[in-house]
C-alpha positions in Angstrom: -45.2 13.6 -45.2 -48.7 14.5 -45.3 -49.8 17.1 -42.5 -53.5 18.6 -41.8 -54.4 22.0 -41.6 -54.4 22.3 -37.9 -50.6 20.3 -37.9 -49.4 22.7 -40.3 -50.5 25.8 -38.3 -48.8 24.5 -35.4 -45.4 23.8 -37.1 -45.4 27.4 -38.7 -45.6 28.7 -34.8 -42.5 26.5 -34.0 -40.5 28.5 -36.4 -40.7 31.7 -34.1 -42.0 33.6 -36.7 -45.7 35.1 -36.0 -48.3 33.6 -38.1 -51.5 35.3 -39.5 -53.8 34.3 -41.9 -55.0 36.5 -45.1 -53.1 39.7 -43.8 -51.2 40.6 -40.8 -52.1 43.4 -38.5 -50.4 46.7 -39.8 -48.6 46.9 -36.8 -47.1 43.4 -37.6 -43.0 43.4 -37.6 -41.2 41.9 -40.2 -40.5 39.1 -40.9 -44.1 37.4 -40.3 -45.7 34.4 -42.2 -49.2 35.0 -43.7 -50.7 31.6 -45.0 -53.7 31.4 -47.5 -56.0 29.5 -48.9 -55.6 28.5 -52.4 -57.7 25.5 -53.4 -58.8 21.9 -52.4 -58.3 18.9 -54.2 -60.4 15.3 -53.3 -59.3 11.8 -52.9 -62.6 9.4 -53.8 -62.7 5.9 -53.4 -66.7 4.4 -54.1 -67.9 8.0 -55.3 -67.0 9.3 -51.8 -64.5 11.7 -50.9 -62.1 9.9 -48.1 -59.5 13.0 -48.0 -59.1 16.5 -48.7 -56.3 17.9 -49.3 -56.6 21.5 -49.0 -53.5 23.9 -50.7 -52.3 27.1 -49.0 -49.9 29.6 -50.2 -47.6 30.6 -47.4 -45.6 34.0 -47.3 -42.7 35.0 -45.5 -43.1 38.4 -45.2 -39.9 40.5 -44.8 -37.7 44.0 -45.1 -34.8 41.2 -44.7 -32.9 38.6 -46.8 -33.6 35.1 -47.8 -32.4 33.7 -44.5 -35.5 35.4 -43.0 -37.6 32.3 -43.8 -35.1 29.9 -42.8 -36.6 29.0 -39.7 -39.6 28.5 -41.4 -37.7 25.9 -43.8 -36.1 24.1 -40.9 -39.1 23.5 -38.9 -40.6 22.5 -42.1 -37.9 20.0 -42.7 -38.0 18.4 -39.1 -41.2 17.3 -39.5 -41.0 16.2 -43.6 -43.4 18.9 -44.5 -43.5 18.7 -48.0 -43.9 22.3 -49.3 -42.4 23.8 -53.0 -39.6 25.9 -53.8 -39.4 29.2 -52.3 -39.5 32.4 -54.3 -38.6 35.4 -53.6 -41.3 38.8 -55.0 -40.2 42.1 -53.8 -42.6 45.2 -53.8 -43.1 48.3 -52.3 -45.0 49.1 -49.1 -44.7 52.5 -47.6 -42.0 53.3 -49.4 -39.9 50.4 -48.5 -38.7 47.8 -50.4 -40.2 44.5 -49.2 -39.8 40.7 -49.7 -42.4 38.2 -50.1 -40.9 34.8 -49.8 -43.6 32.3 -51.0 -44.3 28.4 -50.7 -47.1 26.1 -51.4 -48.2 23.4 -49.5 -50.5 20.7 -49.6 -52.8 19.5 -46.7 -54.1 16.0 -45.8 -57.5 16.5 -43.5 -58.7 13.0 -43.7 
């Protein structure tokens, strides 16, 4: 199901995981969500736009495991958010090894 930006937000605070967007305080602790902006896609009808549909990339950020962003996925699924597969990039930060679990979904601000 189609969600708006402002629906999504509030869904992502359901999961009980703190949400930032573009980059998380440094004094963030793991696992956090940090959603961005990707790009935005136009429904037209007449040579007007009547919906955009904004995309955002959404990390789970963690020192954990996959079942990190499981909360995420379940609040996700209660409300038939429809978001991609999650994948998993790991990295160093601060000599630590870290997990970036990342989906994509698409917006409906009509």
């Amino acid at each position: 199901m189609p969600v708006t930006f402002q629906e999504l937000r509030s869904i992502m605070k359901q999961s009980g995981i703190p949400v930032y967007r573009d980059e998380a305080p440094t004094t963030a602790a793991y696992p956090y969500i940090v959603y961005e902006f990707v790009n935005e896609q136009h429904k037209r009808s007449s040579n007007k736009v009547i919906l955009d549909m904004p995309l955002y990339q959404i990390a789970v950020i963690t020192n954990g495991t996959e079942t990190d962003y499981q909360p995420l996925k379940e609040v996700f699924n209660q409300y038939g958010v429809e978001y991609s597969q999650f994948d998993g990039i790991p990295y160093d930060e601060n000599d630590s090894t870290i997990t970036q679990f990342i989906t994509m979904v698409r917006c409906a601000n009509g």
